[in-house]
N, CA, C and O of each residue as an XYZ file, in Angstrom:
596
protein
N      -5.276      9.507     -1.049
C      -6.671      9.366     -1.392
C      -6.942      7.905     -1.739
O      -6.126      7.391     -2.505
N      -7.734      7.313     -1.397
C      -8.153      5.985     -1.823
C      -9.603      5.706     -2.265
O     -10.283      6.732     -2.245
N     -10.143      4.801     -2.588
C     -11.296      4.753     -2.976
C     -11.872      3.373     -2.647
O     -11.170      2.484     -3.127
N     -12.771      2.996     -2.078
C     -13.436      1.658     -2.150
C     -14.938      1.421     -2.837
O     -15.935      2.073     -2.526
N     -14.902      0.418     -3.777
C     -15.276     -0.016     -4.582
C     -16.247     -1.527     -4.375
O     -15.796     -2.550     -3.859
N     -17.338     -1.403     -4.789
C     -17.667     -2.883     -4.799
C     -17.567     -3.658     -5.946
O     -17.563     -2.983     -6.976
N     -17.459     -5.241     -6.148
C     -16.831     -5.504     -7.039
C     -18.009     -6.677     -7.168
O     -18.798     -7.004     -6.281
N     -17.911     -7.231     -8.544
C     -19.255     -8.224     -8.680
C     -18.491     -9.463     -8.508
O     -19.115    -10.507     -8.320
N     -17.270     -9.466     -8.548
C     -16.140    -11.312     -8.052
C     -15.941    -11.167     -6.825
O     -15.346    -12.152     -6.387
N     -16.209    -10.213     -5.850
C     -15.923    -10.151     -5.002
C     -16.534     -9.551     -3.622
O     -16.364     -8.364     -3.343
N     -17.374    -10.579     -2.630
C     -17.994     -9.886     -1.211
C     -17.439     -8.380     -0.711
O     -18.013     -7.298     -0.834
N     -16.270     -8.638     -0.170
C     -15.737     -7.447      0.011
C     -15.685     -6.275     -0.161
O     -14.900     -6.430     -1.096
N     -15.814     -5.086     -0.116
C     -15.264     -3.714     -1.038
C     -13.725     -3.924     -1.098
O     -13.000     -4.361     -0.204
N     -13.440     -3.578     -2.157
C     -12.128     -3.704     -2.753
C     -11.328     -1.645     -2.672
O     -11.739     -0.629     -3.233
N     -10.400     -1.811     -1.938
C      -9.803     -0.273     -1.626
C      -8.860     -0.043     -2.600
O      -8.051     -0.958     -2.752
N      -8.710      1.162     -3.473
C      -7.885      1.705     -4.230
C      -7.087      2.806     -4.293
O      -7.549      3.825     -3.778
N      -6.129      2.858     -4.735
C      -5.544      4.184     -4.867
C      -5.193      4.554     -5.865
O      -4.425      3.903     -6.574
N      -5.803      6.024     -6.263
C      -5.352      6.185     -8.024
C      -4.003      6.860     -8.335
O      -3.632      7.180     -7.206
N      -3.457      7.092     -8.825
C      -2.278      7.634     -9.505
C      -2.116      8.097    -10.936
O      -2.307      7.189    -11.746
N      -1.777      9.419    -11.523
C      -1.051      9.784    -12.861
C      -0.578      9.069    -13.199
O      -0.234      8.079    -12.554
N      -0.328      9.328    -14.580
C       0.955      8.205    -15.520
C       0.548      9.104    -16.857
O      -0.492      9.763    -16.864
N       1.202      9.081    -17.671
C       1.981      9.693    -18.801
C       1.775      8.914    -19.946
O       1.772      7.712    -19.679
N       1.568      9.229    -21.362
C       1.980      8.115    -21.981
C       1.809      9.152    -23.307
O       0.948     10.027    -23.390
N       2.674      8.892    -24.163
C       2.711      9.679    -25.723
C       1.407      9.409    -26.645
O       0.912      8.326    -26.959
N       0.946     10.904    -27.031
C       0.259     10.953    -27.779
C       0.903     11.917    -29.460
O       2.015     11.628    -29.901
N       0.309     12.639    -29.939
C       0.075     13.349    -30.905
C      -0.570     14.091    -31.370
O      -1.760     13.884    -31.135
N      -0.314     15.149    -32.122
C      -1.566     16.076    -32.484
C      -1.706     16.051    -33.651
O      -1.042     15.157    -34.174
N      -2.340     16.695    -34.387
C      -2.963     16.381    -35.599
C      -1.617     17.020    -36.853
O      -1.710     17.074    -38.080
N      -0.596     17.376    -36.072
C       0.762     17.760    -37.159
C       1.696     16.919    -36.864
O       2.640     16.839    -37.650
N       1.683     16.171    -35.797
C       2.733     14.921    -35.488
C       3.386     15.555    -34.197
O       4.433     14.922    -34.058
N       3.301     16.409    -33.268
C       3.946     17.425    -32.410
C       3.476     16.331    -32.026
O       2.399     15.816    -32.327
N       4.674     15.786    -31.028
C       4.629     14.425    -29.672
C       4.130     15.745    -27.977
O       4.703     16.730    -27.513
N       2.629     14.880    -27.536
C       2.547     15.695    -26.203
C       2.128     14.313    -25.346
O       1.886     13.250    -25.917
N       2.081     14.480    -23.950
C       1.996     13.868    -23.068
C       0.579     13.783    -22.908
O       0.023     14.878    -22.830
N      -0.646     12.092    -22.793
C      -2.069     11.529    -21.991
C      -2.061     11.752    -21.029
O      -1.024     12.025    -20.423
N      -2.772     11.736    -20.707
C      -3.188     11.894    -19.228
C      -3.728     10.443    -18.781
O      -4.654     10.040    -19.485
N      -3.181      9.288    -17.384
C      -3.712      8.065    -17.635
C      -3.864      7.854    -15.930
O      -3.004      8.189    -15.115
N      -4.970      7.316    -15.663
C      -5.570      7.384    -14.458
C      -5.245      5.954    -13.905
O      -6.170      5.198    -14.201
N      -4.282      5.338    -13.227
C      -4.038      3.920    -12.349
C      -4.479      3.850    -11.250
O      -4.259      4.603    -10.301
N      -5.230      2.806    -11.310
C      -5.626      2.228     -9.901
C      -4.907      1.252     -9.355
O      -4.759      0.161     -9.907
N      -4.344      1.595     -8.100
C      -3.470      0.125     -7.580
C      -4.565     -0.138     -6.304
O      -5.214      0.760     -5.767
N      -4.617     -1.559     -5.952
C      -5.382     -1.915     -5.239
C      -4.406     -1.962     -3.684
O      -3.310     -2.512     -3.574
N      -4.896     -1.483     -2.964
C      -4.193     -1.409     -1.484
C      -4.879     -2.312     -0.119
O      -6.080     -2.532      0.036
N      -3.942     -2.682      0.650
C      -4.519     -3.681      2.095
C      -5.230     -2.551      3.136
O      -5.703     -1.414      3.105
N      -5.034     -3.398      3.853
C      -5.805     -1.997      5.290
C      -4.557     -1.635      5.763
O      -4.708     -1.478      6.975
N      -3.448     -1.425      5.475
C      -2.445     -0.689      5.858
C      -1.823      0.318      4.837
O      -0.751      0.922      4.891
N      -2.790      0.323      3.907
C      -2.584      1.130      2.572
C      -1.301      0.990      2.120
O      -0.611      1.998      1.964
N      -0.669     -0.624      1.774
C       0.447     -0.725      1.372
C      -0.084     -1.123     -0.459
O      -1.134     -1.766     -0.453
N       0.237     -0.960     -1.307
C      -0.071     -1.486     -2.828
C       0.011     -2.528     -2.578
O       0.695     -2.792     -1.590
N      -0.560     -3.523     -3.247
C      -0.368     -4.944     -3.223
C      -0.475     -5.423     -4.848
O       0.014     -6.510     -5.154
N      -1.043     -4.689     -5.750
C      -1.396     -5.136     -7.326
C      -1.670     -4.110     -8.207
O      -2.693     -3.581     -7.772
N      -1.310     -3.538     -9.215
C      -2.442     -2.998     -9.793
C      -3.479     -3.444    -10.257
O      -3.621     -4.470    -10.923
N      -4.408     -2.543     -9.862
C      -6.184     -3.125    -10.096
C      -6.389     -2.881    -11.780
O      -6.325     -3.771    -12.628
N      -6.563     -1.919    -11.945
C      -6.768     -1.483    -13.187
C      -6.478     -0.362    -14.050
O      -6.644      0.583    -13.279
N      -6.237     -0.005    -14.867
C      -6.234      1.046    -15.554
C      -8.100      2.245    -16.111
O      -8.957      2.188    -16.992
N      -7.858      2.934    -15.170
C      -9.553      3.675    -15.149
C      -9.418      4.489    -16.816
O     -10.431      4.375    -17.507
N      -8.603      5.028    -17.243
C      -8.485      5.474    -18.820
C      -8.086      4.913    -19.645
O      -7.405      3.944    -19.309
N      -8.247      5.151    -21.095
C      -8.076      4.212    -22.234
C      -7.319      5.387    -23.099
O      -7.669      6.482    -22.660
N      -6.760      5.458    -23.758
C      -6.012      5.878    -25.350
C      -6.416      5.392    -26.248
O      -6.544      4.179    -26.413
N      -6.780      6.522    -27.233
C      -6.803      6.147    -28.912
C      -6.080      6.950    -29.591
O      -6.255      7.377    -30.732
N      -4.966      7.216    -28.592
C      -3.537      7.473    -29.825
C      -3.900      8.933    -29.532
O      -3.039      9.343    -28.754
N      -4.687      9.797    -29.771
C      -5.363     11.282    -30.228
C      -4.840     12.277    -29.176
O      -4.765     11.699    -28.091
N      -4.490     13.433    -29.109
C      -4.180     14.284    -28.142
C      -5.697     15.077    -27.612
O      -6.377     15.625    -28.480
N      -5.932     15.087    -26.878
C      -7.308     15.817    -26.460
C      -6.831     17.138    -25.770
O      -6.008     17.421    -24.899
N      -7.863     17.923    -26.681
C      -7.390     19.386    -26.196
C      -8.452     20.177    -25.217
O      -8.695     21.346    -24.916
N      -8.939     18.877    -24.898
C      -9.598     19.308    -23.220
C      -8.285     19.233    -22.199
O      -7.664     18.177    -22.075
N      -8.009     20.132    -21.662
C      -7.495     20.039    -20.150
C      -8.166     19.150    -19.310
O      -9.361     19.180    -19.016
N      -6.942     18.006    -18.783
C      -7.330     17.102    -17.414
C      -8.745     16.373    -18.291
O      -9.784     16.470    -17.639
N      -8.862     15.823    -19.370
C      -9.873     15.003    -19.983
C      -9.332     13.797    -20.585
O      -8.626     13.884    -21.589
N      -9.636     12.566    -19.996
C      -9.837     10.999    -20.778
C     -10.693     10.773    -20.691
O     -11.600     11.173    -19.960
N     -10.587      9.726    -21.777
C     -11.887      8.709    -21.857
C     -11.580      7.306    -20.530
O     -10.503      6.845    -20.152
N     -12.925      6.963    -20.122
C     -12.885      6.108    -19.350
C     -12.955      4.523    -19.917
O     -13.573      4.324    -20.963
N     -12.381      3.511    -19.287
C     -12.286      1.902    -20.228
C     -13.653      1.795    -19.208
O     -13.287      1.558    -18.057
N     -14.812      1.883    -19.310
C     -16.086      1.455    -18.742
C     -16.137      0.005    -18.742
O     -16.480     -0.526    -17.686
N     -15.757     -0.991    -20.090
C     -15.698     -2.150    -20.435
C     -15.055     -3.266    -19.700
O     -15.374     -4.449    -19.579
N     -13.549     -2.206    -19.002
C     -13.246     -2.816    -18.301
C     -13.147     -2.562    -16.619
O     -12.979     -3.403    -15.736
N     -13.282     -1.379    -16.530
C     -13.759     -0.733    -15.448
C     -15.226     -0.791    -14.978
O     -15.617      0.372    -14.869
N     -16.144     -1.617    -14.672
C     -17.677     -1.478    -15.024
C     -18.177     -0.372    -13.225
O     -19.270      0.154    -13.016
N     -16.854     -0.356    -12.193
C     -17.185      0.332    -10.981
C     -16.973      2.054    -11.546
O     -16.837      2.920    -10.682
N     -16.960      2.400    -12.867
C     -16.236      3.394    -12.815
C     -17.039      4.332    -12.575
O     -16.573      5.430    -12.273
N     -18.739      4.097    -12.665
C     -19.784      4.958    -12.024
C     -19.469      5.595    -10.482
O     -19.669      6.753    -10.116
N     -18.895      4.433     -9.673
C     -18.789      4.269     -8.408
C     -17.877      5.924     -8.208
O     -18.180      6.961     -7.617
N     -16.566      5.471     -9.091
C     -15.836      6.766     -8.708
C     -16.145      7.606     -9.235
O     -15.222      8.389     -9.009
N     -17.360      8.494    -10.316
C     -17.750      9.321    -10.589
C     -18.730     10.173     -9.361
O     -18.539     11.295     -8.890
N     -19.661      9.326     -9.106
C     -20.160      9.427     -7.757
C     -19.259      9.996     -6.460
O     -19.821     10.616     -5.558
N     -17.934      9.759     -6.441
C     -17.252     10.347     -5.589
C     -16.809     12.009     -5.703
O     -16.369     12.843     -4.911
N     -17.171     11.991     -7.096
C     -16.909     13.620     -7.492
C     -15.193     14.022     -7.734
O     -14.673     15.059     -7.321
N     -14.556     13.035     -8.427
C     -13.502     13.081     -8.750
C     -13.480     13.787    -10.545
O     -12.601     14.307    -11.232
N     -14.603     13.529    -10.713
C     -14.686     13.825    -12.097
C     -16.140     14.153    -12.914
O     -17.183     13.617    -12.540
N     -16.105     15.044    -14.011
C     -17.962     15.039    -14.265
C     -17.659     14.701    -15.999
O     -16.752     15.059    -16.751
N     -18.790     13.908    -16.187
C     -19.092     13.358    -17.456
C     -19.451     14.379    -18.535
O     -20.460     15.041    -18.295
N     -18.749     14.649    -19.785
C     -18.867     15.628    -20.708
C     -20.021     15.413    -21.504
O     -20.381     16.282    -22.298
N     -20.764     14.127    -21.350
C     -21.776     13.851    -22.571
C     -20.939     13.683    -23.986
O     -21.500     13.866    -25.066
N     -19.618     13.337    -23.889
C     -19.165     13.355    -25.168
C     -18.588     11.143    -24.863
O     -18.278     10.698    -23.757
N     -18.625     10.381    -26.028
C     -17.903      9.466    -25.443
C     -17.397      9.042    -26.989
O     -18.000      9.626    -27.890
N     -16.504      8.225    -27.337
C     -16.182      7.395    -28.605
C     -16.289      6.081    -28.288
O     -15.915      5.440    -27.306
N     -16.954      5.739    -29.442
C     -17.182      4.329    -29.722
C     -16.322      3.252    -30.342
O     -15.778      3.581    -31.396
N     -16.102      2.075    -29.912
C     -14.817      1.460    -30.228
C     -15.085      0.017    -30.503
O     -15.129     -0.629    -29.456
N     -15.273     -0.671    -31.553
C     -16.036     -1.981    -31.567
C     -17.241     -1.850    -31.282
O     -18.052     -1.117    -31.848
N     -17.465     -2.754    -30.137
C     -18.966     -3.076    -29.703
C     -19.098     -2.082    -27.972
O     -20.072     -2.109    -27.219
N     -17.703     -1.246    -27.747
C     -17.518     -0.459    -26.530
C     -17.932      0.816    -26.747
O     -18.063      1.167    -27.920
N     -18.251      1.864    -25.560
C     -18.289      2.880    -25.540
C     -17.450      3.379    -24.490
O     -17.291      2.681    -23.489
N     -16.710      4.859    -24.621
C     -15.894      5.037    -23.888
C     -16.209      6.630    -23.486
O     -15.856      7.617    -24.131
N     -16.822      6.608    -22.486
C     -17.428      7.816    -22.210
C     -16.330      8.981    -22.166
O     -15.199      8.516    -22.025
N     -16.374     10.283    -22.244
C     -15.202     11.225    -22.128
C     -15.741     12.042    -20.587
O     -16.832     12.576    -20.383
N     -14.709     11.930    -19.757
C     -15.059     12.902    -18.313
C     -13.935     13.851    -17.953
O     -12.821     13.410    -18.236
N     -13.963     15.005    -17.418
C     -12.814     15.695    -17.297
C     -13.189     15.879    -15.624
O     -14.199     16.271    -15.039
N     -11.877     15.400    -15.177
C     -11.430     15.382    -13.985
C     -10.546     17.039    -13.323
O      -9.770     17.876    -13.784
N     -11.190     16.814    -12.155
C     -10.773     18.018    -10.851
C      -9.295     18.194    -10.914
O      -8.439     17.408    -10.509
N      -9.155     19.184    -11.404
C      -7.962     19.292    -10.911
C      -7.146     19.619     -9.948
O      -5.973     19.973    -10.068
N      -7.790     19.496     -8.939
C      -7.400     19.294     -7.059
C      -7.177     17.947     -6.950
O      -6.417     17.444     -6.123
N      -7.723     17.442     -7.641
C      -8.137     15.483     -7.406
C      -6.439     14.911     -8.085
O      -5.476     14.362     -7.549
N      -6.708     15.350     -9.406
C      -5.211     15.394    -10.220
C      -3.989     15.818     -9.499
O      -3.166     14.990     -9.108
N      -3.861     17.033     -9.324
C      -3.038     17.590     -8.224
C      -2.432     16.668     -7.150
O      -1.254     16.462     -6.857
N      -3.932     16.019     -6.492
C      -3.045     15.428     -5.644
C      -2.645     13.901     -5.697
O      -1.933     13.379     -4.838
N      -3.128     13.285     -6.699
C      -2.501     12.021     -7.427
C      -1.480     12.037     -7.955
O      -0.597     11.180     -7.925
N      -1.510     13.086     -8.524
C      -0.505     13.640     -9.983
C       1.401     13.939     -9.815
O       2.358     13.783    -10.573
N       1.228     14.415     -8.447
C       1.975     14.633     -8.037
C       2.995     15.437     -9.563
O       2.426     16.000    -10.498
N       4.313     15.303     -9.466
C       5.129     16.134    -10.529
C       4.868     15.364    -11.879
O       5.454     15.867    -12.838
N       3.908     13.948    -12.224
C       3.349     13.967    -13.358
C       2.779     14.627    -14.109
O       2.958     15.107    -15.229
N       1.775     14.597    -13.080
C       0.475     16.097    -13.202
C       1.063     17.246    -13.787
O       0.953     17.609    -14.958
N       1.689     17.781    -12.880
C       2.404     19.497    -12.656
C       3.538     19.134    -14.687
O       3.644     20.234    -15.229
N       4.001     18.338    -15.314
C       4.618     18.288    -16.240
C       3.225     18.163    -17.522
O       2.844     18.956    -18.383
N       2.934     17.300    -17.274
C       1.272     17.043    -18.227
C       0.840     18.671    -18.465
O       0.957     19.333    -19.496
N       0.308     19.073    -17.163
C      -0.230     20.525    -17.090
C       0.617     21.379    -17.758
O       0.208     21.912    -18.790
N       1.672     21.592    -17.369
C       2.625     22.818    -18.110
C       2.890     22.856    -19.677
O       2.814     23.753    -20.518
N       3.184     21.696    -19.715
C       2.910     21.373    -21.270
C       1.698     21.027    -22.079
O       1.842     20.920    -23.296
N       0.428     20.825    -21.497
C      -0.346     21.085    -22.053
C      -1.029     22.823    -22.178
O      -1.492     23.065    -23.293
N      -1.080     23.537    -21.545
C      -0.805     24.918    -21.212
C      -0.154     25.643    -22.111
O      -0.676     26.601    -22.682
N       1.391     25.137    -22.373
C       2.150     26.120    -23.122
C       1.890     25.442    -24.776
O       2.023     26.156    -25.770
N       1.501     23.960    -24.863
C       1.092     23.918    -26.470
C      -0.045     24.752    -26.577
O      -0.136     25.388    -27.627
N      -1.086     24.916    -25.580
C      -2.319     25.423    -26.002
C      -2.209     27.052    -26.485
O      -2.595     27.331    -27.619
N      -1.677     28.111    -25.607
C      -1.104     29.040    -25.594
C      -0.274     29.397    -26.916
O      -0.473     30.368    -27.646
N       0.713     28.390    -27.069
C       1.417     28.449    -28.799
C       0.595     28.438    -29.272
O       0.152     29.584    -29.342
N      -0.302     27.410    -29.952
C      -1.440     27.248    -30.653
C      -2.549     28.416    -30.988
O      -2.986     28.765    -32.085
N      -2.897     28.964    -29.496
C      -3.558     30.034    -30.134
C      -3.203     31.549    -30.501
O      -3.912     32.382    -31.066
N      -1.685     31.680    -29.933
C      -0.956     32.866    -30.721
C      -1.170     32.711    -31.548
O      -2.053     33.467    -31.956
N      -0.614     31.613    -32.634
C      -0.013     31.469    -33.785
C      -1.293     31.720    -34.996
O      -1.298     32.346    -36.056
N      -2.475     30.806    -34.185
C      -3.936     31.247    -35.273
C      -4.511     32.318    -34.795
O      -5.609     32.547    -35.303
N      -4.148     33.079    -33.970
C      -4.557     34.714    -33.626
C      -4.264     35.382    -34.843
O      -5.004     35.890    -35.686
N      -2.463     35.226    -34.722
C      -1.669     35.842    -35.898
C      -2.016     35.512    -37.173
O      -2.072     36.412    -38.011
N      -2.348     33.981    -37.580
C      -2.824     34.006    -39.007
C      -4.028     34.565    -39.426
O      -4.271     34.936    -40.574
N      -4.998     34.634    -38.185
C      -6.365     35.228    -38.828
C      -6.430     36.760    -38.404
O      -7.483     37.393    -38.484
N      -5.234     37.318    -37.946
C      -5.192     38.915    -38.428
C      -4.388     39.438    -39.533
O      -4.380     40.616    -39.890
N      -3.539     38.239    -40.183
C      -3.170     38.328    -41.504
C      -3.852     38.197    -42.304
O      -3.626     38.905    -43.285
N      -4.976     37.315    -42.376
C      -6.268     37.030    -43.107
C      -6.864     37.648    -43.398
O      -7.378     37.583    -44.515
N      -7.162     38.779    -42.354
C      -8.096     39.713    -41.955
C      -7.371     41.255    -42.707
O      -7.763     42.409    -42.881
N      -6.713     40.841    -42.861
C      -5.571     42.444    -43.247
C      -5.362     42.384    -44.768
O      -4.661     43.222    -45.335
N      -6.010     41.333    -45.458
C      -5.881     41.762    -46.965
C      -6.510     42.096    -47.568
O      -6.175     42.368    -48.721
């Protein structure tokens, strides 16, 4: 999958290819889980990589318990409308604010993921899945203990 982009330094459209990547987060008890992080490498007309372009997601440390959801670096990404428009992803109306930035929150296709993601993806997913799943046994069980006195 690639993407071309127009760029304001540059005449050209600029062609990309995105890719998964991983990176440690946390949850609100210290349980270490896997981000979700969206790379753009910039590719020739023979779709060989030549650079990475940019990083399309940002981290603030936080585990998000949206499935397949980052925040986007808009600040530094300013084409990132461009690839929304492609329908890779839809905007939650949710974003965090960071300095003088805003960092919109979008949750991405997971066909789109899938096929970037390759066995990143498929590890991200499973484990986000089976924390979620723990998680809500466990407060099932406390609030029918709750419920039982």
């Amino acid at each position: 999958m690639f993407f071309e982009i127009s760029s304001f330094y540059r005449e050209e459209k600029i062609r990309l290819k995105p890719r998964v990547e991983l990176y440690d987060t946390r949850d609100y008890m210290g349980a270490q889980m896997p981000g979700l992080a969206i790379v753009l490498d910039e590719v020739d007309q023979n779709e060989n990589v030549t650079e990475q372009y940019a990083v399309l997601t940002v981290s603030f440390g936080e585990f998000l318990t949206l499935k397949n959801c980052a925040y986007i670096d808009a600040n530094n990404c300013p084409f990132a409308l461009q690839l929304l428009a492609d329908g890779i992803a839809q905007d939650t109306g949710y974003s965090k604010i960071s300095g003088y930035c805003e960092y919109p929150l979008w949750v991405f296709k997971e066909d789109f993921l899938k096929e970037i993601g390759g066995d990143k993806y498929e590890r991200y997913s499973e484990q986000f899945d089976a924390y979620m799943r723990t998680n809500v046994q466990e407060d099932d069980t406390k609030m029918d203990e709750m419920q039982s006195w």
